[in-house]
C-alpha positions in Angstrom: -20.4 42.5 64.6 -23.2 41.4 62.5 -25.3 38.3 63.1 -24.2 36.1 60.5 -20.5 36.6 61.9 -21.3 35.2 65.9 -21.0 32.2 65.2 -17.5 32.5 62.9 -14.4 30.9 63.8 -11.3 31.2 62.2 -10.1 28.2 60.2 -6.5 26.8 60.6 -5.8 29.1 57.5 -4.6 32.7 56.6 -8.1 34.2 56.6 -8.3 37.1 54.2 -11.1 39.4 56.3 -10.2 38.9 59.7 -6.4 39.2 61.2 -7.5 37.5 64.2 -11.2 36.9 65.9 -13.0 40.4 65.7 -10.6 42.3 64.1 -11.0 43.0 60.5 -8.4 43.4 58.3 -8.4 47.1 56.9 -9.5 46.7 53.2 -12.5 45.2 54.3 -13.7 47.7 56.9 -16.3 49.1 54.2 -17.6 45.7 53.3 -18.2 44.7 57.2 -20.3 48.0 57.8 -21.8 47.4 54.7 -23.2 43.5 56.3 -23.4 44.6 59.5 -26.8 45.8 59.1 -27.7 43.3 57.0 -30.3 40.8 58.5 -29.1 37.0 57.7 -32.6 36.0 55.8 -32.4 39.3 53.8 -28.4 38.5 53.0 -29.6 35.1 52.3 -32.6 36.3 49.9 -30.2 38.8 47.9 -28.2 35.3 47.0 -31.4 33.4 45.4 -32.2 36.3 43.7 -28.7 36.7 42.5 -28.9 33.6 41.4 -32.0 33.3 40.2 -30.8 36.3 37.8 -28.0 34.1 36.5 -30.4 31.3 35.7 -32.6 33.9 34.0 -29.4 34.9 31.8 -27.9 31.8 31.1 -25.4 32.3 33.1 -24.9 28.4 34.8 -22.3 25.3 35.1 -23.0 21.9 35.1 -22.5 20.1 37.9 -23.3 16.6 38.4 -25.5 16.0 35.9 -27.3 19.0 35.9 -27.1 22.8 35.3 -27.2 25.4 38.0 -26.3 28.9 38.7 -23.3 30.1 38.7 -22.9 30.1 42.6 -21.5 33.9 43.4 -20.8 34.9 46.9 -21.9 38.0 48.3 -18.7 38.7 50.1 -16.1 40.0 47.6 -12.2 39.0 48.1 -10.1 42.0 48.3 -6.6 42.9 47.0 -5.0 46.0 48.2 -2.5 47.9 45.7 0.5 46.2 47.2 -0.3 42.9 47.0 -2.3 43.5 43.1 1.5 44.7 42.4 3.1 42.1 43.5 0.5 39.6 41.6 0.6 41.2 38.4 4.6 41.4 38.1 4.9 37.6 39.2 2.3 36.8 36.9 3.9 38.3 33.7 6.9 37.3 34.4 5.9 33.6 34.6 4.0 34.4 30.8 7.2 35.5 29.6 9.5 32.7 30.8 6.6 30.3 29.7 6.5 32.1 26.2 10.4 32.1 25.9 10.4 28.4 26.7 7.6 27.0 24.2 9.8 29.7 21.3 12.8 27.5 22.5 11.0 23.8 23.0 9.4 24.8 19.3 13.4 25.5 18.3 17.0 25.8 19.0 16.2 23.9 22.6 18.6 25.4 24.0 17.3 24.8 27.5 17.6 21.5 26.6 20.9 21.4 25.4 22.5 23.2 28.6 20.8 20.7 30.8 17.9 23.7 32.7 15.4 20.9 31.9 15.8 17.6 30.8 15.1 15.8 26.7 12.9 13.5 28.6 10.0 16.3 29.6 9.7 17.5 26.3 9.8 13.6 24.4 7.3 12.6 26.8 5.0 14.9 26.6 1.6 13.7 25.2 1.2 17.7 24.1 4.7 18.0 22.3 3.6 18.1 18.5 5.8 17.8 16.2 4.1 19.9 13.5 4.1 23.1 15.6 8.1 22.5 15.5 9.8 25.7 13.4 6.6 27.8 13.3 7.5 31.3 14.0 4.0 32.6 14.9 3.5 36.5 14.3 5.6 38.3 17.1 6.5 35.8 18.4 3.7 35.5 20.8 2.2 31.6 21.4 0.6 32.7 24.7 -2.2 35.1 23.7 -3.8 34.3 26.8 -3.2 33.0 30.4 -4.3 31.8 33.5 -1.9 31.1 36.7 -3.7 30.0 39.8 -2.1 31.3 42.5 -3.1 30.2 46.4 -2.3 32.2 49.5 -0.1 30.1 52.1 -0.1 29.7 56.3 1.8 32.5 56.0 0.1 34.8 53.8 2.3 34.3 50.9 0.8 34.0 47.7 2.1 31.1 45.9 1.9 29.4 42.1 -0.2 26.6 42.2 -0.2 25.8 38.5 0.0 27.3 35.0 -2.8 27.2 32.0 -1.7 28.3 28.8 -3.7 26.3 26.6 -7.2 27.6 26.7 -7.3 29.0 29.8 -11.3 29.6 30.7 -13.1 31.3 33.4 -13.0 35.2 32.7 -15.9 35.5 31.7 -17.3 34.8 35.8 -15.0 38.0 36.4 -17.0 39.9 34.0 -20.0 38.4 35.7 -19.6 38.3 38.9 -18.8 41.8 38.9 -21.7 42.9 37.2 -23.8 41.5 39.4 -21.6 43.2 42.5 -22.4 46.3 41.7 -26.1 45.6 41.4 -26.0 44.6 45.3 -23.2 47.1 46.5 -23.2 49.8 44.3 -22.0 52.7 46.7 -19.1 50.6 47.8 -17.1 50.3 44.2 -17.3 54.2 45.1 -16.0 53.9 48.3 -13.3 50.9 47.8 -11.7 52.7 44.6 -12.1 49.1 43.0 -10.2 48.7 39.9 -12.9 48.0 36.6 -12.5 44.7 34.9 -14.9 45.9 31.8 -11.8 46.8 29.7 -10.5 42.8 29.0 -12.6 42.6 25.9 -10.8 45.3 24.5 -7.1 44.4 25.5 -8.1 41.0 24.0 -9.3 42.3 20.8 -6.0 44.6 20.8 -3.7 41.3 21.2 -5.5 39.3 18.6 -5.8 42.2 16.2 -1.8 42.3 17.1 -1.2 38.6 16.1 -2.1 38.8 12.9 0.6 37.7 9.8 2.5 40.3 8.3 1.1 42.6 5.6 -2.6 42.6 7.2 -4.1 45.7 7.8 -7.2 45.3 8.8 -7.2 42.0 10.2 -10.3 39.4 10.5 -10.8 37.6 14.0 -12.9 35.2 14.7 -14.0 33.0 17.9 -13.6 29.6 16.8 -16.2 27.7 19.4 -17.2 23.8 19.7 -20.1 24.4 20.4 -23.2 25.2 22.1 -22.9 21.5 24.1 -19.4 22.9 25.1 -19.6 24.0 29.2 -17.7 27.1 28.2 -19.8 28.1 25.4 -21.3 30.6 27.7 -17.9 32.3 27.6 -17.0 31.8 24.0 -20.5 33.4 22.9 -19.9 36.5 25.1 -16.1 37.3 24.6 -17.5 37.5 20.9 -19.8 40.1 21.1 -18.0 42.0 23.6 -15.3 41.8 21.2 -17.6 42.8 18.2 -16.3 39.4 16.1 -17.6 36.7 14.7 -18.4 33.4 16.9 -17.7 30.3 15.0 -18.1 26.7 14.9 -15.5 24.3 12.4 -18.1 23.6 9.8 -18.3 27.4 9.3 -14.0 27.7 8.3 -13.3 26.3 5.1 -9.1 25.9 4.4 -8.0 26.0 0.5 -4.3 26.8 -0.6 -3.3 27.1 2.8 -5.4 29.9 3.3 -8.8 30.1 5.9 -11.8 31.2 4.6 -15.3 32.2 6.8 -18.6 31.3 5.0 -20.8 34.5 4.8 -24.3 35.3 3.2 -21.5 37.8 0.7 -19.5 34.7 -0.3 -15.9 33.3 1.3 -14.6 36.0 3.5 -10.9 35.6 4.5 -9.9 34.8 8.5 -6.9 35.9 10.0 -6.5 35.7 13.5 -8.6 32.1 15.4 -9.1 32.7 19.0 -9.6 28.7 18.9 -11.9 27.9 22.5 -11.2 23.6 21.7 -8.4 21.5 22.2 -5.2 20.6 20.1 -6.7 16.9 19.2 -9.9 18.4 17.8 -8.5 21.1 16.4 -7.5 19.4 12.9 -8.6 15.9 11.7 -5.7 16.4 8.9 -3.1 17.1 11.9 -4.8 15.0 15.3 -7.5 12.9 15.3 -9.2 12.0 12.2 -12.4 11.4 14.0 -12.8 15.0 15.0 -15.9 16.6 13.7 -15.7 19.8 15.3 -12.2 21.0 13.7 -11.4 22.5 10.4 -9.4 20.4 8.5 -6.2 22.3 6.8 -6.1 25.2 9.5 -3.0 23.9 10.9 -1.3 23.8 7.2 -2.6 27.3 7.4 -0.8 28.3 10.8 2.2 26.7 9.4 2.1 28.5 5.8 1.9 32.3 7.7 -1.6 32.8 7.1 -3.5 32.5 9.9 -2.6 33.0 13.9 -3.9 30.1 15.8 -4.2 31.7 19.5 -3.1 30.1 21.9 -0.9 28.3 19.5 -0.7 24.7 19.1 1.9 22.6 21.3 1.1 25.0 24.2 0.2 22.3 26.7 4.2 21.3 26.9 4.3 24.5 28.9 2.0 23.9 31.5 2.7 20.1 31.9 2.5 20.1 35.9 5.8 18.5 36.0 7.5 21.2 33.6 5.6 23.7 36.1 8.5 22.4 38.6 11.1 23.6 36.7 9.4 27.2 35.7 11.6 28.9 38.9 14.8 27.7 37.2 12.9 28.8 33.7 12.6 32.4 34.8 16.4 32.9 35.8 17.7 30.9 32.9 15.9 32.9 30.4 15.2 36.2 32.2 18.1 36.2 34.4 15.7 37.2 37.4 14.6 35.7 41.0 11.0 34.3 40.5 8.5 37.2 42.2 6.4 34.6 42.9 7.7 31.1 43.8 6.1 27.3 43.6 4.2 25.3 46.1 7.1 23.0 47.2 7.0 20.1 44.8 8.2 16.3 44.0 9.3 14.7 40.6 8.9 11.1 41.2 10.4 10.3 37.3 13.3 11.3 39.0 15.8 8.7 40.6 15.7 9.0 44.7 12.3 11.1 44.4 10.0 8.0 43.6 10.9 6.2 46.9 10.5 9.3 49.0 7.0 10.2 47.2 5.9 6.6 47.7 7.2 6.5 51.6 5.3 9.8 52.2 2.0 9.6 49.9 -0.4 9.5 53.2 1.3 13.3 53.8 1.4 14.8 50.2 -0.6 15.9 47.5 -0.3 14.2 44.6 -1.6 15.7 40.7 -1.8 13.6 37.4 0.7 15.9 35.0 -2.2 16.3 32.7 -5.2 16.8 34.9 -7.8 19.4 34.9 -10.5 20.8 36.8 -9.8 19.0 40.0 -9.8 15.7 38.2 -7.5 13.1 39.5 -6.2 14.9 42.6 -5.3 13.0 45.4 -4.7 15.1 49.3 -3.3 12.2 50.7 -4.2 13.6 54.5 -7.5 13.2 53.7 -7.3 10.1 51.6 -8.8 6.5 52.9 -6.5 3.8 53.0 -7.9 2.2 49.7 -7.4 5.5 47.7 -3.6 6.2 48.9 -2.8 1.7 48.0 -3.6 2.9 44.4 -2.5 6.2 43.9 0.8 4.2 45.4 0.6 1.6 42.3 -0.6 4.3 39.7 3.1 6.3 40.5 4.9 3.4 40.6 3.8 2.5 37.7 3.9 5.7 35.7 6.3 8.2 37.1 6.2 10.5 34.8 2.6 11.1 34.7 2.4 12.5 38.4 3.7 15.1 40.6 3.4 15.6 44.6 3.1 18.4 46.8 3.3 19.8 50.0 -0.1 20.3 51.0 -0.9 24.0 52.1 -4.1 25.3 53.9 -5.4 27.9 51.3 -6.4 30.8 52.5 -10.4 31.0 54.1 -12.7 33.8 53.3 -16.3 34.0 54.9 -18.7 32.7 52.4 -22.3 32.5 53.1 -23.5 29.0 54.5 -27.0 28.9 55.1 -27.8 32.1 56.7 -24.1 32.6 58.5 -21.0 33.5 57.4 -18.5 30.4 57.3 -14.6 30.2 56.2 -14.3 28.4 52.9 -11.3 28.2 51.0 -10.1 29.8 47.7 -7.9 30.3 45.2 -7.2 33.2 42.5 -7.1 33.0 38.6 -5.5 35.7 37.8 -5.6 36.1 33.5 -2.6 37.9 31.3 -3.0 39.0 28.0 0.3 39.3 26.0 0.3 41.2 22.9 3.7 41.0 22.0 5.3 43.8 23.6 3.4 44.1 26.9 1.8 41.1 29.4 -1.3 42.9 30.9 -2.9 41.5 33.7 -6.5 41.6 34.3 -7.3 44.0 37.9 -8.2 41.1 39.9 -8.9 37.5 38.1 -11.4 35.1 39.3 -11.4 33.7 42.9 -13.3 30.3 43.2 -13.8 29.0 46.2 -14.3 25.8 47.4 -18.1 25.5 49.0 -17.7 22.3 50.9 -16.7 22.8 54.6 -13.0 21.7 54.3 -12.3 20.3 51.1 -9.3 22.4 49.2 -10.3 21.7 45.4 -11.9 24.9 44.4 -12.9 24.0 40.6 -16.6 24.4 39.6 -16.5 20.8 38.1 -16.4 19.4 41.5 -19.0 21.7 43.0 -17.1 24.9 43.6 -18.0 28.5 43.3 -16.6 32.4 43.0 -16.3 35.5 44.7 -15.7 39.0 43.0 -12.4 39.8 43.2 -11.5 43.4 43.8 -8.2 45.1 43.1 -8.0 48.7 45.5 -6.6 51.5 43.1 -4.2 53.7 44.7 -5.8 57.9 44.8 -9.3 58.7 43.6 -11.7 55.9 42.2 -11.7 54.9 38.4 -14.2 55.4 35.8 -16.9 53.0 37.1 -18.0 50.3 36.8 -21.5 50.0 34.6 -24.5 49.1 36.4 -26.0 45.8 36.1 -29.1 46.2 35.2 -30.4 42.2 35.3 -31.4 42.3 31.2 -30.4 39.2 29.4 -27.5 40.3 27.4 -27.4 39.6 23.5 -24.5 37.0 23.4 -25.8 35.5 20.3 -24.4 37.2 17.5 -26.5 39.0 15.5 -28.4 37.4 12.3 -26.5 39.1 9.8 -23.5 40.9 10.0 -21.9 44.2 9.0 -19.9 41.9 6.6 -22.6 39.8 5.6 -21.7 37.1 7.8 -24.8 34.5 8.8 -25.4 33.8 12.2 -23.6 30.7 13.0 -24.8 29.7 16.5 -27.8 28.4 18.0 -28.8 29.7 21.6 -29.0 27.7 24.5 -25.9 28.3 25.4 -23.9 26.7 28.5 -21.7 27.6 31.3 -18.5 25.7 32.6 
């Protein structure tokens, strides 16, 4: 075995590499002899210039205070055809009980009504807007796009940690990181058969294109950004031009006669579809908050009117509430009349009468989540918690039931992850990301696996100091078209000065990574 594995030692985790000490797990045969020979200064100087490369193009995160590169590990995560199979049906069929219960929440509430989840989730939801009650959105499709972390258990079992289905971020790493693979290991995306990832622009595209109202033929899309200040502006900026549309900021959208209009160089141009990358409250000063400067005032009206698609819709967040996320196993047999493929982390509703006391009693052994956290933010692993932490996390539930969830802590699965100069297990997660255009969820080939850097620690999340592996799906028979070769040029993610259409260039560069 290689150098930079003497010194490895299996984690009290599923490890995805090695079965046991020594023996690698089949899929990753090629990748081992591909190391092996590998000294660990050299593996450890293809990493800085890796990420010097990403500096060089932009592609960084902030992370306390201050931008770095996006931190990529050399050693990919594999997925054999199996498992991917498994992955992809679970994950669609989440997306469609998720998108049949915002279509009811946003209606007849019929879920409501036969008691599957109670009036009290919905009526208490700080993301339950009352406007986006009755719209019918083209297709029916309020989930354009999707991301459902998923974490391996003790066992090997791969298991839903949570549900994103406002403006899911993130795939644009996956584009990245693969890029950048195939630079370092070209002959083994050969070897491996590994499944491209360079076709999500297009299924995208396709979606949006397929969202549009009724009677448009040729439809307008747009990418409707905050910002270049915005930590995923890096994404917004390159979905754009791999899409070949427009990248937009509010000011740029003008709303008349419940209709939305894009300011060109040619005049008014009309807009059809908004792939919107900001938030419900700053989406509309008419609609949420007035102080909103980055919105377009009137677009809901417009959404409401039949004019525009808004993707993802508006009200989303109702559907990946983390408490709602409790009741998504019960979601998919009510609506689809199926057994979940994939099934929940065990989990705790302390808004419910018995479950507060138990939660309380046990909060030194659990993991407990504010319902409307993000990025790691708010999480408390109460096995690792001091004694000051868990007293109030104790006072903030009791106070507030409804605003937190607890869970069973599991030991996510390891993966060696270079430390130094020697391979170390760190644990990860997977993002995989659905696109749904209406009569098909598609899931991308693999999804992005973050993993968490800091010997121990479980929260995986770039905000907290996290970084990624290349996730590779194996394709059953011969290899697929592959993947393009990075080549380390800057990519033009800036949209051009002027258009096809006339349409000025509406962002500046500079432009940032989550």
């Amino acid at each position: 075995m290689a150098d930079i594995f003497d010194a490895y030692a299996l984690a009290d985790a599923w490890d995805e590499m090695f079965e046991r000490p020594g023996e690698v797990r089949t899929a990753y045969e090629p990748v081992l002899a591909a190391l092996q020979p590998i000294e660990p200064g050299e593996l450890r100087f293809k990493a800085d210039q890796m990420a010097r490369a990403f500096t060089d193009r932009g592609v960084t995160y902030a992370f306390a205070g201050e931008e770095r590169p996006w931190p990529l590990d050399l050693v990919p995560r594999i997925l054999d055809a199996l498992e991917w199979d498994l992955i992809q049906r679970g994950v669609a069929q989440r997306v469609r009980a998720l998108e049949a219960y915002l279509s009811d929440a946003y209606g007849p509430c019929r879920a409501f009504e036969d008691g599957v989840v109670p009036w009290r989730l919905l009526l208490n939801s700080p993301h339950f807007h009352r406007a986006a009650h009755g719209v019918e959105p083209p297709g029916g499709v309020r989930i354009h796009v999707a991301g459902i972390d998923l974490v391996r258990d003790e066992a090997g079992d791969f298991r839903v940690l949570e549900d994103n289905v406002r403006v899911p971020s993130g795939v644009s790493y996956v584009i990245e990181n693969r890029r950048a693979m195939t630079r370092i290991f070209p002959s083994l995306f050969a070897e491996q058969h590994v499944v491209p990832v360079d076709g999500y622009a297009q299924k995208l595209l396709a979606a949006l294109r397929a969202a549009a109202p009724d009677g448009v033929g040729d439809p307008r899309v747009v990418v409707l950004t905050p910002g270049p200040s915005n930590a995923a502006y890096f994404e917004h900026a390159l979905l754009a031009r791999l899409m070949g549309v427009q990248l937009v900021e509010g000011h740029d959208l003008v709303c008349r006669a419940n209709r939305v209009w894009m300011r060109t160089t040619r005049g008014e141009m009309p807009v059809h579809v908004v792939y919107r990358r900001l938030d419900d409250d700053f989406l509309d000063p008419l609609h949420f908050r007035p102080d909103s400067v980055i919105g377009c005032p009137g677009i809901l009206s417009a959404a409401q009117a039949g004019t525009v698609t808004l993707a993802n819709a508006v009200g989303n967040g109702i559907a990946d509430d983390k408490l709602l996320y409790t009741y998504v196993p019960d979601l998919i047999r009510y609506y689809l009349g199926e057994e979940p493929v994939l099934p929940n982390v065990e989990s705790f509703r302390p808004d419910e009468p018995g479950q507060l006391d138990a939660v309380l009693d046990q909060i030194d052994q659990l993991v407990i989540k504010p319902v409307d956290g993000a990025g790691g933010q708010g999480i408390v692993i109460g096995p690792k918690a001091d004694r000051e932490t868990l007293e109030r996390t104790r006072a903030a539930v009791a106070a507030d039931p409804r605003g937190w969830i607890a869970q069973r802590p599991v030991a996510l699965s390891t993966s060696p992850t270079l430390a130094g100069e020697r391979m170390a297990p760190r644990h990860i997660d997977l993002r995989p990301f659905a696109v749904n255009d209406g009569s098909d969820v598609w899931v991308l080939p693999g999804g992005l696996t973050r993993v968490a850097l800091q010997e121990g620690n479980l929260i995986v999340n770039s905000s907290q100091g996290g970084g990624s592996k290349d996730t590779w799906v194996l394709a059953e028979g011969p290899a697929e078209h592959p993947e393009p070769e990075f080549d380390g040029t800057v990519p033009d993610v800036v949209p051009r000065q002027l258009g096809p259409d006339g349409t000025p260039a509406v962002v500046q560069e500079g432009a940032q990574q989550q």
